[in-house]
ZATI-163200 format. One record per residue (C-alpha): residue in three letters; chain; x, y, z. Coordinates in pm, 1 decimal. Each point is the difference from the previous one (the first is absolute). Example, Ala and Ser with C-alpha at 12.3 -4.5 7.8 and 13.67 -1.06 7.14 Angstrom:
2
<type ALA | mol A | X 1230.0 | Y -450.0 | Z 780.0>
<type SER | mol A | X 137.0 | Y 344.0 | Z -66.0>
REM end
This chain:
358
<type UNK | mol A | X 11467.1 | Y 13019.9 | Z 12713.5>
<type UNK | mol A | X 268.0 | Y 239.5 | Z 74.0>
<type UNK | mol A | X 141.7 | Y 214.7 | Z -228.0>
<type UNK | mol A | X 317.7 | Y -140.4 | Z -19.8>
<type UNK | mol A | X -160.5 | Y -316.1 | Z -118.6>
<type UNK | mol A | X -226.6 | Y 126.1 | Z -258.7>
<type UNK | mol A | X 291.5 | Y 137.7 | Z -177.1>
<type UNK | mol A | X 185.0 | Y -275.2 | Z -0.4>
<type UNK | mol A | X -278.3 | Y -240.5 | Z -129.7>
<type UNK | mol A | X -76.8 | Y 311.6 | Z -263.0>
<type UNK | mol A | X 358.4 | Y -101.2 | Z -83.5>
<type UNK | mol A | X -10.5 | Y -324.8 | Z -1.7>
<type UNK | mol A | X -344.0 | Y 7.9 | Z -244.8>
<type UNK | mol A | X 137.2 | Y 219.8 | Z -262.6>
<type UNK | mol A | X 292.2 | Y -201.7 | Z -0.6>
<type UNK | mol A | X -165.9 | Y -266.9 | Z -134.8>
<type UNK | mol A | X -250.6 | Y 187.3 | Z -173.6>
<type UNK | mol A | X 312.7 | Y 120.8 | Z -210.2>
<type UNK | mol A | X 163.2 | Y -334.7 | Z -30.9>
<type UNK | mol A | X -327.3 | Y -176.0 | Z -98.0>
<type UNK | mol A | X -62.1 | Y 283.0 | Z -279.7>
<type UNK | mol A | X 391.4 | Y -58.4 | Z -145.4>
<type UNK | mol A | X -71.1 | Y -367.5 | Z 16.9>
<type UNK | mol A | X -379.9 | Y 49.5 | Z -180.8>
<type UNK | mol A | X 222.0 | Y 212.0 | Z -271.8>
<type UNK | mol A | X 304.6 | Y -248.6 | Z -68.0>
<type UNK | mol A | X -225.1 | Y -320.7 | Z -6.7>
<type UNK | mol A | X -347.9 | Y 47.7 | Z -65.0>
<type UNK | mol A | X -60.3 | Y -339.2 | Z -124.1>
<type UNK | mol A | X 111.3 | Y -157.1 | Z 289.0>
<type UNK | mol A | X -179.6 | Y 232.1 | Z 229.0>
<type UNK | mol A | X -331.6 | Y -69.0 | Z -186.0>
<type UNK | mol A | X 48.0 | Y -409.5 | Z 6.0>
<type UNK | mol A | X 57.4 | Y 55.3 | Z 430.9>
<type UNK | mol A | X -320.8 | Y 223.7 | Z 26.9>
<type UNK | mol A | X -155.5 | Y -252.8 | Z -224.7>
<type UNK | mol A | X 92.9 | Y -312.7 | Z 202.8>
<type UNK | mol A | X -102.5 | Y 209.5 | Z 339.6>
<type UNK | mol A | X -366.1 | Y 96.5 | Z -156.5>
<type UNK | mol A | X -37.7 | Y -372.2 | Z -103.9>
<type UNK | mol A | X 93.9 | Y -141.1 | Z 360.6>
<type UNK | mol A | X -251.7 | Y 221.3 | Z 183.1>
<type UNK | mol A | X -246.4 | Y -52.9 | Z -270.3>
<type UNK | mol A | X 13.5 | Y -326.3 | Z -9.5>
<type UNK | mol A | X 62.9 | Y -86.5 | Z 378.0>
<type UNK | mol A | X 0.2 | Y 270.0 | Z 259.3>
<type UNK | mol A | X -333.4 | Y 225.5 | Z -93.1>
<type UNK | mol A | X -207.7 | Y -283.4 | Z -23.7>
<type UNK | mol A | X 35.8 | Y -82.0 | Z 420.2>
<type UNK | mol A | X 103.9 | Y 333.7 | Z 92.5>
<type UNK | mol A | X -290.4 | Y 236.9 | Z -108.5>
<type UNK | mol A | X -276.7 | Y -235.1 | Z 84.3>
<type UNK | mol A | X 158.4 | Y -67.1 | Z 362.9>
<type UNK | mol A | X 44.2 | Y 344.1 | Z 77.8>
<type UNK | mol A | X -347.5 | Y 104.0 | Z -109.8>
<type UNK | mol A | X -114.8 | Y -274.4 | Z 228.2>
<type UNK | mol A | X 260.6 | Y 96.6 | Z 312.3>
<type UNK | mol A | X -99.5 | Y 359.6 | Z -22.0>
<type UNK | mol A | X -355.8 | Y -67.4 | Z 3.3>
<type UNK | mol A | X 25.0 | Y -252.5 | Z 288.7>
<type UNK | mol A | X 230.4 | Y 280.0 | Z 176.2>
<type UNK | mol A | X -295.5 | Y 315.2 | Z -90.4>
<type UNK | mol A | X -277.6 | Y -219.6 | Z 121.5>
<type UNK | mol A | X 194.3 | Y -161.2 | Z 337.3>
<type UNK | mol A | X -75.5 | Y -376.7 | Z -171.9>
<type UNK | mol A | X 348.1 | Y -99.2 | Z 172.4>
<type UNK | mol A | X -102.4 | Y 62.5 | Z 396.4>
<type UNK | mol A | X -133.9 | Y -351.5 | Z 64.5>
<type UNK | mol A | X 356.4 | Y -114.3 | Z -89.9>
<type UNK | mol A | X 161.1 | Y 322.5 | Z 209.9>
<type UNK | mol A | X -213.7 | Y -100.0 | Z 300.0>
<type UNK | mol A | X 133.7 | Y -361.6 | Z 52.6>
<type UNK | mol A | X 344.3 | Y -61.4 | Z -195.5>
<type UNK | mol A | X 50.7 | Y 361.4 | Z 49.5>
<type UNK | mol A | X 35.1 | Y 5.4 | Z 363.6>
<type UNK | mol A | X 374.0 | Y -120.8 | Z -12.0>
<type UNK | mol A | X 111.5 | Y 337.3 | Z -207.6>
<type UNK | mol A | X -63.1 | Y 222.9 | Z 267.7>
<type UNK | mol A | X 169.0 | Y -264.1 | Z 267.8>
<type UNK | mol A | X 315.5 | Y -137.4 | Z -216.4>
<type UNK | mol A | X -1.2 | Y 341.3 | Z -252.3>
<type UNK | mol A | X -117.7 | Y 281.3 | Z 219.2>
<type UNK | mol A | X -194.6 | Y 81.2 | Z -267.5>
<type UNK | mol A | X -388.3 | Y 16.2 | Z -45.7>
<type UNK | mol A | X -195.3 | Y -264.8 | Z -131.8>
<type UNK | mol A | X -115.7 | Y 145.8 | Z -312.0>
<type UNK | mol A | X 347.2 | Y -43.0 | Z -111.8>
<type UNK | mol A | X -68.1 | Y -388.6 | Z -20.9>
<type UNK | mol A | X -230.7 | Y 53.1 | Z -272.3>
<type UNK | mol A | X 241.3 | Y 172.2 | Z -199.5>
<type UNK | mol A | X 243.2 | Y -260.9 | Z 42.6>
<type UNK | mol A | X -183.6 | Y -273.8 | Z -156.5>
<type UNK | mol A | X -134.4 | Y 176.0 | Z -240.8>
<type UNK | mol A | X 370.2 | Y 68.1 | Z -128.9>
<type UNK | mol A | X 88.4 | Y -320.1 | Z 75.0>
<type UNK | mol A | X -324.2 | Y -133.4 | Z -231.6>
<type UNK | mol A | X 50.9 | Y 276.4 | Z -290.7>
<type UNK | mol A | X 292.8 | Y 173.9 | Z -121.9>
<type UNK | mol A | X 230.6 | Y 306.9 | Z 59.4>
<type UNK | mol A | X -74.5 | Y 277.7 | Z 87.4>
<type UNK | mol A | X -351.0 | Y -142.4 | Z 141.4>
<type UNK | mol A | X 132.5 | Y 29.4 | Z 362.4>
<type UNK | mol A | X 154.5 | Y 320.3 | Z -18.5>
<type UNK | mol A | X -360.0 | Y 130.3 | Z -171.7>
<type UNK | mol A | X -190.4 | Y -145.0 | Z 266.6>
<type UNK | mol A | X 207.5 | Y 120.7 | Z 241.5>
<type UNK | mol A | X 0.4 | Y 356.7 | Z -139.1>
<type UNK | mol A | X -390.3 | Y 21.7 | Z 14.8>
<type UNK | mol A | X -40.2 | Y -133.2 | Z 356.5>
<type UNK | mol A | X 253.7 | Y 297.2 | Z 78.8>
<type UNK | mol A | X -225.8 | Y 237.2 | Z -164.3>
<type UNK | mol A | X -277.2 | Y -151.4 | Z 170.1>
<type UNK | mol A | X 159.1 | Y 119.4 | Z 288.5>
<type UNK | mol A | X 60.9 | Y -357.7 | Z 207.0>
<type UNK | mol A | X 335.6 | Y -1.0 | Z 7.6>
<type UNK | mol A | X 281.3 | Y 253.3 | Z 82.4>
<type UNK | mol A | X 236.1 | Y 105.1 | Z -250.7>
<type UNK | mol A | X 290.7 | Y -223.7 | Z 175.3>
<type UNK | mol A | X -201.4 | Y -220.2 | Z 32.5>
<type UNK | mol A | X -142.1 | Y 40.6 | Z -386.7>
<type UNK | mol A | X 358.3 | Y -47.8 | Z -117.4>
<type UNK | mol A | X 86.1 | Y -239.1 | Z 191.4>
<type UNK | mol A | X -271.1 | Y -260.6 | Z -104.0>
<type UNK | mol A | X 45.3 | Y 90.6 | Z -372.1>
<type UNK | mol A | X 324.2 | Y -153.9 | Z 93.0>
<type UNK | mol A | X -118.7 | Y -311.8 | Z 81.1>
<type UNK | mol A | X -312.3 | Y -35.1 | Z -153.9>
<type UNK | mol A | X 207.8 | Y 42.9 | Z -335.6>
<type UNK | mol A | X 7.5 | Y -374.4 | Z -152.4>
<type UNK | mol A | X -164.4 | Y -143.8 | Z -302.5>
<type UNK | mol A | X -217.4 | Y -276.4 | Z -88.2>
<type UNK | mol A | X 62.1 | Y -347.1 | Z -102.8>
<type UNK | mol A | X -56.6 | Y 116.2 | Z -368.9>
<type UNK | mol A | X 277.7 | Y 69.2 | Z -136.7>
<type UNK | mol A | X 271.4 | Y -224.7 | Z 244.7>
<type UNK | mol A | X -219.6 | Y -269.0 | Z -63.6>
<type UNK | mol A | X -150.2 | Y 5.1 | Z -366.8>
<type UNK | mol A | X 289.4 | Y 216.5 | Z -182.9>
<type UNK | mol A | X 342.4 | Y -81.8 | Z 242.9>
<type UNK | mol A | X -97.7 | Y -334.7 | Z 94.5>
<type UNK | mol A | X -183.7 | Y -141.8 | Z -303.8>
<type UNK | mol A | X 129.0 | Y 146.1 | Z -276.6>
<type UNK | mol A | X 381.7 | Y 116.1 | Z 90.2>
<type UNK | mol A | X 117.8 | Y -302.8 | Z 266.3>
<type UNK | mol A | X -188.6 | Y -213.2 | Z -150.0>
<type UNK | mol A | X -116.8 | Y -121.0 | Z 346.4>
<type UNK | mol A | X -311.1 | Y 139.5 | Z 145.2>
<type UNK | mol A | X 104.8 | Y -130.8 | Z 363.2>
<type UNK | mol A | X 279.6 | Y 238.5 | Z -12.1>
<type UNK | mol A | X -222.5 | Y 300.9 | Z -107.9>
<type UNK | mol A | X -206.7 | Y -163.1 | Z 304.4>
<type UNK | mol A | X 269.7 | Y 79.7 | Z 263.8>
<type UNK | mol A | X 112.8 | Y 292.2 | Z -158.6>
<type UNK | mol A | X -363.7 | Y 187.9 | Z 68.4>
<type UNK | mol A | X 27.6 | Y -173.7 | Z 358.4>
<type UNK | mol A | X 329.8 | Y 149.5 | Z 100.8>
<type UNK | mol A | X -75.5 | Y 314.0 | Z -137.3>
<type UNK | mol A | X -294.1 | Y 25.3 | Z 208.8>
<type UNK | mol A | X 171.5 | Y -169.1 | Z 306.7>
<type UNK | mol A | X 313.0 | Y 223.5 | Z 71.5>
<type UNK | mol A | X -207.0 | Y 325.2 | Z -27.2>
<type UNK | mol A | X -235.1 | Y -141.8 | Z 294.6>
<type UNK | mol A | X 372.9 | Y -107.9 | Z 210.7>
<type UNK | mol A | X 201.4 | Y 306.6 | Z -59.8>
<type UNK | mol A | X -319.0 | Y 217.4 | Z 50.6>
<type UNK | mol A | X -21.2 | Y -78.6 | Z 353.3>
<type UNK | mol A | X 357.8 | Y 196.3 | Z 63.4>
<type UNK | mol A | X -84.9 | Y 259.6 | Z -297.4>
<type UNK | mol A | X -326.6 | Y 104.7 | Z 151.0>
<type UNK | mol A | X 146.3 | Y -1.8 | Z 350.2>
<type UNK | mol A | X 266.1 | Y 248.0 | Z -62.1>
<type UNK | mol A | X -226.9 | Y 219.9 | Z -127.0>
<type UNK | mol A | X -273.0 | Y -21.0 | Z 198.4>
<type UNK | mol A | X 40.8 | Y -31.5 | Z 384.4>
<type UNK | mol A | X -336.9 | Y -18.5 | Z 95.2>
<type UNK | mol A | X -326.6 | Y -162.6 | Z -88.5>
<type UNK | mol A | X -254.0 | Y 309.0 | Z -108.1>
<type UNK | mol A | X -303.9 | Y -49.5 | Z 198.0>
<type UNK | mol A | X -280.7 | Y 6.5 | Z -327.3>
<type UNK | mol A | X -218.2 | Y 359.9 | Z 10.0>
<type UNK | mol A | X -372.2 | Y -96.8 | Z 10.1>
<type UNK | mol A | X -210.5 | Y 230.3 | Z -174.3>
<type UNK | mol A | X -337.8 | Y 86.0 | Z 117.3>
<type UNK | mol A | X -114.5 | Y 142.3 | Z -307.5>
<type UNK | mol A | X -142.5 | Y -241.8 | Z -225.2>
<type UNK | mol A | X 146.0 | Y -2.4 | Z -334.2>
<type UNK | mol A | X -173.9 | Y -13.6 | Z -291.2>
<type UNK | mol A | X -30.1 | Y -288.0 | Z -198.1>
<type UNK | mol A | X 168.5 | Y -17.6 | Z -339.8>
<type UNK | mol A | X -215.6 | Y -40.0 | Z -308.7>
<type UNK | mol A | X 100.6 | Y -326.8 | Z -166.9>
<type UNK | mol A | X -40.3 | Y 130.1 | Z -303.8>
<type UNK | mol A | X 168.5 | Y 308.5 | Z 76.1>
<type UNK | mol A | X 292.0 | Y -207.6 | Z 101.9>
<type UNK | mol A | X 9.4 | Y -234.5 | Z -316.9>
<type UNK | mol A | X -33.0 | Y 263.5 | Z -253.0>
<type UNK | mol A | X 277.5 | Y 202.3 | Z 217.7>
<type UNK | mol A | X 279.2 | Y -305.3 | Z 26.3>
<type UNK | mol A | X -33.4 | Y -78.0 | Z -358.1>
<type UNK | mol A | X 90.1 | Y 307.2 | Z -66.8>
<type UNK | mol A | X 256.0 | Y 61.7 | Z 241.0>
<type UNK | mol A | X 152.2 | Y -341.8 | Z -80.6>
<type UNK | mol A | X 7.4 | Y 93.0 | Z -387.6>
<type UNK | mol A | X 227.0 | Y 261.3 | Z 59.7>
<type UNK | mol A | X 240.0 | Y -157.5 | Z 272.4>
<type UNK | mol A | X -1.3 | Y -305.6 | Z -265.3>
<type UNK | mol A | X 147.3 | Y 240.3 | Z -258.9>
<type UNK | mol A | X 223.8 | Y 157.9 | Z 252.0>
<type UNK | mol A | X 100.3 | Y -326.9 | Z 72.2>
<type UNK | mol A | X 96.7 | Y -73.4 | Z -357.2>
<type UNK | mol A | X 146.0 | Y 285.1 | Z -93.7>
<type UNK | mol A | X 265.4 | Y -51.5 | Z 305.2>
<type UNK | mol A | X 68.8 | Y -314.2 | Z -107.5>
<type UNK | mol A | X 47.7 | Y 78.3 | Z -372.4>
<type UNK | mol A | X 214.1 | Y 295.4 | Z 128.8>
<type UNK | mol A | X 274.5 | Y -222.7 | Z 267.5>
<type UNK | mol A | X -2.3 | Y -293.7 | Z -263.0>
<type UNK | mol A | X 158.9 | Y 236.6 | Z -283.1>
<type UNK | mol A | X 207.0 | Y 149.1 | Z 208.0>
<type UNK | mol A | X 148.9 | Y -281.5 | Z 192.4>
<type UNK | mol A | X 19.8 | Y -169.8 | Z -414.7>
<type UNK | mol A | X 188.1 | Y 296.8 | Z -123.7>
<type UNK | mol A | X 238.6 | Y -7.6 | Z 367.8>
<type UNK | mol A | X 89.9 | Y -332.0 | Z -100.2>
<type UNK | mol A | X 34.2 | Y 28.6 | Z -326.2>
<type UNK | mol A | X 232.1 | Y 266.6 | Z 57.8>
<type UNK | mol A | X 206.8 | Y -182.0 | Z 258.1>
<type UNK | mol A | X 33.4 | Y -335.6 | Z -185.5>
<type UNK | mol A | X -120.7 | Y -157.8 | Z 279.9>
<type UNK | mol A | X -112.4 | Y -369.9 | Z -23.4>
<type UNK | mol A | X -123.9 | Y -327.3 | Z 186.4>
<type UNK | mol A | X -76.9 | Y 33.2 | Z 309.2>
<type UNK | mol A | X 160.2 | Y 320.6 | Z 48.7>
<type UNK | mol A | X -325.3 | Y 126.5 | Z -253.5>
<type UNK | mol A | X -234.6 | Y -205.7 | Z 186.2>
<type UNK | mol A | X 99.7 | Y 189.9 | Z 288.1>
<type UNK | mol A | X 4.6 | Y 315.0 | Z -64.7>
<type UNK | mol A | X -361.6 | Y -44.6 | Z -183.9>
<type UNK | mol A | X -127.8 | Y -129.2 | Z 363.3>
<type UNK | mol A | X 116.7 | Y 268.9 | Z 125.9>
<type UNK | mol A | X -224.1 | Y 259.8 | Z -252.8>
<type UNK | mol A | X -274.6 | Y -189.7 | Z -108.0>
<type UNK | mol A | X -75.1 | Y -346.8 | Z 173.6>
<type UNK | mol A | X -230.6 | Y -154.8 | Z -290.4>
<type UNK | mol A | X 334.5 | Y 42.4 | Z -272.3>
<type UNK | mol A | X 221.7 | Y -100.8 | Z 275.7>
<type UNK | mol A | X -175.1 | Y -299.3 | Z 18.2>
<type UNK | mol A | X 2.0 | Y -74.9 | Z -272.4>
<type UNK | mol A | X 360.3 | Y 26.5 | Z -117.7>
<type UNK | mol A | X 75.0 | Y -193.6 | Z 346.5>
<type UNK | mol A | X -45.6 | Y -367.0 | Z -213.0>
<type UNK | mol A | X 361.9 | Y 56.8 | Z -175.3>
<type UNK | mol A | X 158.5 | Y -90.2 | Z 362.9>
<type UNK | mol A | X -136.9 | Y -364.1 | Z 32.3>
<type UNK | mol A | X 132.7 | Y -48.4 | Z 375.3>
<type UNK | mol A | X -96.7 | Y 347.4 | Z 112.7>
<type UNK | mol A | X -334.4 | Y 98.2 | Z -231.8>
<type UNK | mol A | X -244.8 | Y -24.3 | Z 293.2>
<type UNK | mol A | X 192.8 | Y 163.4 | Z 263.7>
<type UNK | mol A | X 49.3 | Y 298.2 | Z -202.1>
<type UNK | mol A | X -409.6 | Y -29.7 | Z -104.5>
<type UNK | mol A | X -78.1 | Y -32.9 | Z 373.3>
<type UNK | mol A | X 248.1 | Y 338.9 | Z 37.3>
<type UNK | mol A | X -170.0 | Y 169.1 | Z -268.7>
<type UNK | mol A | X -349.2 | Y -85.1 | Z 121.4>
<type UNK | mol A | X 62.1 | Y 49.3 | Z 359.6>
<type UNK | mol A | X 157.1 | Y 355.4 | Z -46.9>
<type UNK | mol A | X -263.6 | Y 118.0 | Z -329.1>
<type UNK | mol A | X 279.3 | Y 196.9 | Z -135.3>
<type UNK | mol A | X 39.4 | Y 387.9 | Z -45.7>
<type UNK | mol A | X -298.7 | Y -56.6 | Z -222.5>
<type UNK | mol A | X -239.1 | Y -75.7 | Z 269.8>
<type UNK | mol A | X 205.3 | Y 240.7 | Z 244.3>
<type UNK | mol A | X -120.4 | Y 298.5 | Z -231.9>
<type UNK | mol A | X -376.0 | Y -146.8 | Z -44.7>
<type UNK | mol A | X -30.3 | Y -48.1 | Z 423.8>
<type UNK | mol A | X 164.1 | Y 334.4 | Z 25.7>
<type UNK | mol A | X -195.4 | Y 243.0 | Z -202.4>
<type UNK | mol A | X -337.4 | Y -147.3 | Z 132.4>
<type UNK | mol A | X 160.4 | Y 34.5 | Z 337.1>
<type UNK | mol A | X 77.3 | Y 334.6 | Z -64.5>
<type UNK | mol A | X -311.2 | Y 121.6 | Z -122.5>
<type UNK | mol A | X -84.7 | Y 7.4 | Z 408.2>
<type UNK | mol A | X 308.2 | Y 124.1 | Z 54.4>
<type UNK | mol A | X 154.4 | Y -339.1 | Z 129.7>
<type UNK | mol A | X 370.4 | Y -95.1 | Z -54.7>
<type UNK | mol A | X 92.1 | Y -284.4 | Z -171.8>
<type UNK | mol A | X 325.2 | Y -76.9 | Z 188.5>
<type UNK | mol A | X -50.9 | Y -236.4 | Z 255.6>
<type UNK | mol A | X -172.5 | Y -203.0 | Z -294.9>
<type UNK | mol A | X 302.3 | Y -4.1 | Z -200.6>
<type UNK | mol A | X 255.1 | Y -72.8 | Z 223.3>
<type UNK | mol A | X -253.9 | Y -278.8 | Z 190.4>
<type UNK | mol A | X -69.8 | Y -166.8 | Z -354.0>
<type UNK | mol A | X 348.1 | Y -42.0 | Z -110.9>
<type UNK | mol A | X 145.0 | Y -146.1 | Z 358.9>
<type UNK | mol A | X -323.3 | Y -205.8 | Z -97.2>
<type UNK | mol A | X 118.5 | Y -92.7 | Z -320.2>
<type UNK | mol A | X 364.3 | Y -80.3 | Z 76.5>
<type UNK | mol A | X -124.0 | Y -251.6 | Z 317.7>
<type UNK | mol A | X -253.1 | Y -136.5 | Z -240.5>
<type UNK | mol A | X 220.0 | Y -92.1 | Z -252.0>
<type UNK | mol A | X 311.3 | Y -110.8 | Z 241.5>
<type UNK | mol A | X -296.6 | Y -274.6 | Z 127.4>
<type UNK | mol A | X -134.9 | Y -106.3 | Z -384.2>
<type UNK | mol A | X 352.8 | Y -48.3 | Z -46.2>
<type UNK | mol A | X 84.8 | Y -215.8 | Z 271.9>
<type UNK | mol A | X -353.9 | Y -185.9 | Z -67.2>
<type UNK | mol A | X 42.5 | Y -57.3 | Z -389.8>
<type UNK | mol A | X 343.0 | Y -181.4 | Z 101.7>
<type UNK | mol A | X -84.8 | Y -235.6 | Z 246.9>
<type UNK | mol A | X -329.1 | Y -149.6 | Z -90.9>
<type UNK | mol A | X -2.7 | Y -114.4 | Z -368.2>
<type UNK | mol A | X -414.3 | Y 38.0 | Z 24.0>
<type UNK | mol A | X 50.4 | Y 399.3 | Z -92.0>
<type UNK | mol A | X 274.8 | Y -18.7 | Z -237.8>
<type UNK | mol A | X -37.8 | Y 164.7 | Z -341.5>
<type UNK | mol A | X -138.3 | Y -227.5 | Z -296.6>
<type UNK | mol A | X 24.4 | Y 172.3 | Z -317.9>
<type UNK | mol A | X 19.0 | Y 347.0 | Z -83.0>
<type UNK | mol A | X -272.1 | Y 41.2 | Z -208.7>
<type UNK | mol A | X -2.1 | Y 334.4 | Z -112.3>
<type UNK | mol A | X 359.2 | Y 146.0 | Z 12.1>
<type UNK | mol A | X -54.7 | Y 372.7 | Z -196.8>
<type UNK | mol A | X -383.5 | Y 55.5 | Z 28.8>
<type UNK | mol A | X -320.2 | Y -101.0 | Z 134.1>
<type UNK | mol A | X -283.7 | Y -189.0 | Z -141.7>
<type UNK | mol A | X -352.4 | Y 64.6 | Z 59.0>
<type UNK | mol A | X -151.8 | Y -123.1 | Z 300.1>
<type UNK | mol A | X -349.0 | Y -75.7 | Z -111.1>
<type UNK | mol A | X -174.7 | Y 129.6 | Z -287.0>
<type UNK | mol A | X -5.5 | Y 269.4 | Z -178.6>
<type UNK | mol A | X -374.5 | Y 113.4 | Z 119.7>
<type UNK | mol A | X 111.1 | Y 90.5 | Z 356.7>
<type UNK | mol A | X 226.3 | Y 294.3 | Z -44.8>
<type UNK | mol A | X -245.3 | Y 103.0 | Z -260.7>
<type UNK | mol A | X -255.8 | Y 26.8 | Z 239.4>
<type UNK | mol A | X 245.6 | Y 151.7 | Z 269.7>
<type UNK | mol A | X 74.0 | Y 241.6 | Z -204.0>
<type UNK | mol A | X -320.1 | Y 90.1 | Z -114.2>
<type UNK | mol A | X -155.1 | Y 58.2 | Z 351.8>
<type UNK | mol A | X 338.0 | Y 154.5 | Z 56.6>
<type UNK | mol A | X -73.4 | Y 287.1 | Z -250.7>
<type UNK | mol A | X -321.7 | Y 31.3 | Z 115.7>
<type UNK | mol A | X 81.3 | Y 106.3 | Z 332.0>
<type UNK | mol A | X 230.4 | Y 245.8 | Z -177.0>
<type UNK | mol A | X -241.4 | Y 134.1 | Z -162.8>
<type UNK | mol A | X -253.2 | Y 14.2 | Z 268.6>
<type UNK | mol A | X 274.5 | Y 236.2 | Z 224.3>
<type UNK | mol A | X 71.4 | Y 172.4 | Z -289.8>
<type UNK | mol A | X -338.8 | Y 155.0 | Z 10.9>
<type UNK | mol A | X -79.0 | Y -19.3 | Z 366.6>
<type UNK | mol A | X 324.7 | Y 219.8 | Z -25.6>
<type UNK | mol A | X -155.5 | Y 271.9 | Z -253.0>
<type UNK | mol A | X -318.0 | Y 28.3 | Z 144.2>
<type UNK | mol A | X 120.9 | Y 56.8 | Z 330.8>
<type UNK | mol A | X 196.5 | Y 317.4 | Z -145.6>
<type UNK | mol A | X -332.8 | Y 145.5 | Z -90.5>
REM end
């Protein structure tokens, strides 16, 4: 990042930082109910599928569980994508968990050193979908009211990544890398090493994860609170901060709700733009491509739900089942047990962390 640019996003963040502290001051009440809402929604229905699936994704990345799959379906990356075919197992796991699975898993086969740093930010590009979780259970279910449309939602977000990625990783890459073969055995990992290691590593992106949320939900609340915006004007600009709320204000616009879900979901929001980017940036990877790719992503995605919804009656929206805030998905014993393993991995780097000081 050049200099030039980390002033102005310095700018840009205590900008907000001062307008979200006015806004905290002049309405605390409302504030509190928005953080509120946002701790309930990813208590209730995003840490339950995302901690356990990245625990499980970064384990099956440490421990190389995903080269039987890179050996056969991955052969087309390096032929259609010019990119290696470790990359395939990132893909689907993003495409079977959450954000910002497929930027993570991305990340660590860049600091495993088997892919180039183009070549690192380019496939955090496209490996950077999400699982049929939430289109499915929350946006189709719950919201439309018709789990076929939360069906083709998750397909076409997973679809135009895989057709525009073809041109996106061509004009970055020209050639196919010929893979370096090492001669040096490595290692094996210690599985227990490895599972002690991603829970805790996991615990603390999950909180990171959170706390980005919480932040971009109160700030894009307080935005439009401030603006007066409302309809689908609000449902809009919530897509384009935090997908989840975006979402979820989209069922006010009956004839356009699932276009603007398959926008929001497509793209991830700024939300997901900040978790993808400071993982990515802990390896010193930038986070561009990703955002521009994901929201030409987003805007094709929901242009094509749009045109979809309207001419077969089959993924029209039924009832809008939960117009201000979610339900639970499930019971009540899941997150509790999400969180508690969640805490325990906090608490196991907590200490790994002062006793390697010593």
């Amino acid at each position: 990042m050049t200099i030039i640019k980390k002033h102005l996003f310095a700018a840009i963040l205590l900008s907000a930082m001062a307008f979200l502290f006015v806004s905290i001051l002049r309405d605390p009440v409302e504030c509190a109910r928005c953080v509120g809402e946002t701790l309930s929604t990813l208590y209730k229905n995003v840490l339950p599928f995302l901690f356990p699936f990245m625990v499980i994704s970064g384990i099956l990345t440490a421990l190389d569980l995903m080269r039987p799959l890179e050996l056969t379906v991955g052969r087309i990356f390096p032929v259609i994508y010019r990119l290696p075919r470790c990359v395939s197992g990132a893909f689907v796991l993003g495409s079977l968990c959450s954000f910002p699975v497929g930027a993570v898993a991305v990340t660590d086969l860049y600091g495993k050193n088997e892919l180039t740093k183009k070549e690192a930010e380019v496939a955090a590009a496209l490996a950077s979908v999400t699982g049929p979780s939430f289109p499915v259970a929350a946006v189709g279910s719950l919201m439309l009211g018709n789990i076929r449309t939360g069906w083709l939602i998750y397909a076409v977000q997973i679809v135009i990544p895989l057709i525009l990625g073809i041109p996106f990783c061509r004009l970055y890459i020209k050639r196919k890398r010929i893979p370096h073969v090492f001669n040096v055995k490595q290692r094996p990992e210690n599985p227990l090493n490895v599972f002690v290691e991603t829970v805790a590593s996991s615990s603390v992106r999950c909180v990171c994860v959170c706390g980005t949320v919480v932040f971009f939900s109160l700030f894009c609340d307080r935005l439009i609170s401030a603006a007066g915006v409302a309809g689908i004007g609000k449902a809009l600009i919530y897509s384009l901060f935090e997908f989840s709320e975006g979402c979820r204000h989209s069922v006010v616009s009956n004839g356009s709700a699932a276009a603007i879900c398959a926008f929001a979901v497509s793209f991830g929001g700024l939300s997901v733009a900040a978790q993808s980017a400071g993982i990515m940036a802990k390896e010193g990877l930038s986070s561009s491509k990703l955002i521009t790719f994901k929201f030409i992503c987003g805007l094709i995605s929901g242009m094509t739900v749009y045109m979809l919804t309207n001419h077969f009656e089959t993924f029209g929206q039924k009832a809008t089942a939960l117009p201000v805030s979610f339900s639970g998905v499930g019971s009540n014993t899941i997150p509790l047990i999400t969180l508690a393993a969640m805490f325990s991995g906090l608490a196991a780097r907590i200490r790994h962390l002062i006793f390697k000081s010593y």
